[in-house]
C-alpha positions as a Markdown table, in Angstrom:
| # | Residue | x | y | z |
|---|---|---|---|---|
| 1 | Unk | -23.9 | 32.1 | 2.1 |
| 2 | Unk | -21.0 | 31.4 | 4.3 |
| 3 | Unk | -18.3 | 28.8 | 2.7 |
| 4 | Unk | -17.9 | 25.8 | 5.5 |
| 5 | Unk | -14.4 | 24.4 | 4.9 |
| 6 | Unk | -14.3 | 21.0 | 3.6 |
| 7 | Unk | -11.4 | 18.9 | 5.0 |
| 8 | Unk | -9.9 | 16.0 | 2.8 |
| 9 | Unk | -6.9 | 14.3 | 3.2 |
| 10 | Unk | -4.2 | 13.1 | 0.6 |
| 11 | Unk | -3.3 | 9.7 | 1.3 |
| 12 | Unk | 0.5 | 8.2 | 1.0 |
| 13 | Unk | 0.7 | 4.2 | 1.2 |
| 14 | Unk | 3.2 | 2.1 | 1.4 |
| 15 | Unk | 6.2 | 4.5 | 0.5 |
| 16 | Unk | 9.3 | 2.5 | 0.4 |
| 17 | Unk | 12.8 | 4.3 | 2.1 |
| 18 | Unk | 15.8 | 2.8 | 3.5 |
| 19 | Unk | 17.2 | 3.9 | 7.0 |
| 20 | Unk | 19.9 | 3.4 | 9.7 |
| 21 | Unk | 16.7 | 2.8 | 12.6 |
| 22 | Unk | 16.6 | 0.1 | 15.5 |
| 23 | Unk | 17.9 | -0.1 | 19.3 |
| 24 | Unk | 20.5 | -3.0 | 18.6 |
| 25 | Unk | 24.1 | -2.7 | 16.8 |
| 26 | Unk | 24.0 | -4.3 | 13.6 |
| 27 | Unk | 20.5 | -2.0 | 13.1 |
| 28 | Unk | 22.5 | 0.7 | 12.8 |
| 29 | Unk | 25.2 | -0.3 | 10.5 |
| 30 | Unk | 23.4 | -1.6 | 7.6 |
| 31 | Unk | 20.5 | 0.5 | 6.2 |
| 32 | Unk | 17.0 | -1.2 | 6.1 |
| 33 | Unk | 13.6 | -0.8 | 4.5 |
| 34 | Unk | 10.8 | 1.0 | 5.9 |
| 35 | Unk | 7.3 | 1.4 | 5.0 |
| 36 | Unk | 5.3 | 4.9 | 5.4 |
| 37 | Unk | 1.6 | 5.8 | 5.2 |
| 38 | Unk | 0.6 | 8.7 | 5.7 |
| 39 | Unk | -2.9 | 10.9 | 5.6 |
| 40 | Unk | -2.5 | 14.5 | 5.8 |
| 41 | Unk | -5.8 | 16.3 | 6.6 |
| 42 | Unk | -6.2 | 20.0 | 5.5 |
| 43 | Unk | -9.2 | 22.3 | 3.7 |
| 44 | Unk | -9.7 | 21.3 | 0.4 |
| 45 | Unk | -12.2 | 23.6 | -0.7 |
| 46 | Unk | -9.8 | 26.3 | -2.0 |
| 47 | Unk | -8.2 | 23.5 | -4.4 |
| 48 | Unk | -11.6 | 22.0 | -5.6 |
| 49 | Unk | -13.0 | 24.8 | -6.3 |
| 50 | Unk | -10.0 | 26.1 | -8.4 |
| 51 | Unk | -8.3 | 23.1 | -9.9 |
| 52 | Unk | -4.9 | 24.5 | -9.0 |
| 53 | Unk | -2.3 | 22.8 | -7.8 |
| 54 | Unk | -1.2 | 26.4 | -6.0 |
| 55 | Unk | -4.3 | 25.9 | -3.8 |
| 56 | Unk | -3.5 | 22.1 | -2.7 |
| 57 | Unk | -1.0 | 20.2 | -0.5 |
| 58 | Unk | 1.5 | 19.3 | -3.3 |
| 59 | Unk | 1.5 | 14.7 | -2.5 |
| 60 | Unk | 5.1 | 15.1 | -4.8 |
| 61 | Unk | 6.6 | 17.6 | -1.5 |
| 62 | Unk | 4.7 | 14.8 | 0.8 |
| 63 | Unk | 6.7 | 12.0 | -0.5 |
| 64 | Unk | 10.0 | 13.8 | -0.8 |
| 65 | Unk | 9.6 | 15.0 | 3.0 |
| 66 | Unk | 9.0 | 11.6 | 4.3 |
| 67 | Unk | 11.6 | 10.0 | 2.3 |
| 68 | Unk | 14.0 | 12.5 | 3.3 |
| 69 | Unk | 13.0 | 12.0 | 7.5 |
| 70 | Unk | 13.6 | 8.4 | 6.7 |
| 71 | Unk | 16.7 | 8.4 | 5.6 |
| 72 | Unk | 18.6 | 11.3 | 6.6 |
| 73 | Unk | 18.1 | 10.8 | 10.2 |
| 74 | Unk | 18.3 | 7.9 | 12.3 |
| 75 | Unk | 16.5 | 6.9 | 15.9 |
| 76 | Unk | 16.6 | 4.2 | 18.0 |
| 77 | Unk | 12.7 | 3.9 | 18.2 |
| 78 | Unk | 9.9 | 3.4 | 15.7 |
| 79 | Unk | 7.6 | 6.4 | 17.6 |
| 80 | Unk | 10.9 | 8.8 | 17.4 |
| 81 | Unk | 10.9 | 8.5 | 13.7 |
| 82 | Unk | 7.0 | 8.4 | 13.4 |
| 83 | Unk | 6.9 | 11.8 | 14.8 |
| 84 | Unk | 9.5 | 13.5 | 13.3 |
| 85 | Unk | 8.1 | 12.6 | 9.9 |
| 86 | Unk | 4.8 | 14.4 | 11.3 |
| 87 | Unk | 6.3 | 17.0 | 12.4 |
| 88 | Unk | 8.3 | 17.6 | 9.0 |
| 89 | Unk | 5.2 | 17.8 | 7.2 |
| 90 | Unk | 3.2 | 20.4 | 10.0 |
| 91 | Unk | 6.2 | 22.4 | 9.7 |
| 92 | Unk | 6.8 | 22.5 | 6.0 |
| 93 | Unk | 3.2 | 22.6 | 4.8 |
| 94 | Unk | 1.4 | 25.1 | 6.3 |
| 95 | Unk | -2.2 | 24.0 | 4.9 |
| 96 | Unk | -2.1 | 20.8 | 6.7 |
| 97 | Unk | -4.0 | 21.1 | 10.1 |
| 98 | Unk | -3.3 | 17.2 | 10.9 |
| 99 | Unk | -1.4 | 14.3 | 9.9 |
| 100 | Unk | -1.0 | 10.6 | 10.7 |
| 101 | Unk | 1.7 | 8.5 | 10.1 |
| 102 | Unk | 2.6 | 4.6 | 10.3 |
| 103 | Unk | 5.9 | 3.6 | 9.9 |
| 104 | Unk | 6.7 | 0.1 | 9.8 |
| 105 | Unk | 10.0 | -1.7 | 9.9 |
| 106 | Unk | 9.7 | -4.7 | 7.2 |
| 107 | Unk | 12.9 | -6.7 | 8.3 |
| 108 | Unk | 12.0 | -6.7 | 12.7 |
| 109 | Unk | 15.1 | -8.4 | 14.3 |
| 110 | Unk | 12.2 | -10.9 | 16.2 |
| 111 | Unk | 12.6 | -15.0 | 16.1 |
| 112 | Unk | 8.8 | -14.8 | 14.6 |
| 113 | Unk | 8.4 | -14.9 | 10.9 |
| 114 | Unk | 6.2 | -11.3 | 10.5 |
| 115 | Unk | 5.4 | -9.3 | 7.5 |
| 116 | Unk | 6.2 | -5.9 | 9.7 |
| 117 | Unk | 6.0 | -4.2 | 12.7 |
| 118 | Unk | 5.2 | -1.0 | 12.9 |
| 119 | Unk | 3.8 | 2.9 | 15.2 |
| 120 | Unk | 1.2 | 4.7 | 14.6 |
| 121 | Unk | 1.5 | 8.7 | 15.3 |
| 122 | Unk | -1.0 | 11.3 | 14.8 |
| 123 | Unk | -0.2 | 15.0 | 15.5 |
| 124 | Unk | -2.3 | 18.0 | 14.8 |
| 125 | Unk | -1.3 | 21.3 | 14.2 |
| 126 | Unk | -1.1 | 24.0 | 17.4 |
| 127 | Unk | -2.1 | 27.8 | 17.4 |
């Protein structure tokens, strides 16, 4: 019997970092909080069927990448920071064939009382 890969994701909600992120001035003078979810999609079958953390994507490494994107870099746009946190995590976890990431900006510089505005960004990984 041939094994058929099963694909699973780990899931990361509502991880809290603060950044230097925004098109105008005072955005980028005085860090801010931002909210990340992310789903990273790979083949869990080696990891279920072993119980070892050696055969998973580690969620600890997740959260440390994305927290690190956040607020190590800084970008002017919303989609700019989206995708360099997915590409962080194709290029430093090598199991993970695709990813998707919201990043939302909980203090928007609008005139409209909203909870957050936020991107979307899904990449998959390339041959």
């Amino acid at each position: 019997m041939t094994r058929v890969p099963s694909t699973g994701r780990i899931e990361i909600r509502d991880l809290r970092a603060f950044g230097l992120h925004g098109v105008l001035p005072h955005e980028r003078e005085r860090a801010q909080p931002f909210s990340v979810d992310l789903d990273a999609y790979f083949d869990v079958s080696p990891a279920s069927a072993s119980d070892a953390l050696a055969d998973t994507v580690d969620y600890g490494a997740l959260v440390q990448q994305v927290a690190e994107v956040v607020s190590g870099t800084s970008f002017s746009l919303l989609e700019a920071l989206a995708a360099a946190v997915a590409r962080r995590v194709l290029d430093d976890e090598p199991r993970v064939a695709r990813v998707e990431v919201v990043v939302r900006k909980m203090r928007p510089p609008v005139d409209v009382d909203v909870g957050s505005v936020g991107v979307r960004v899904v990449d998959v990984r390339r041959p």
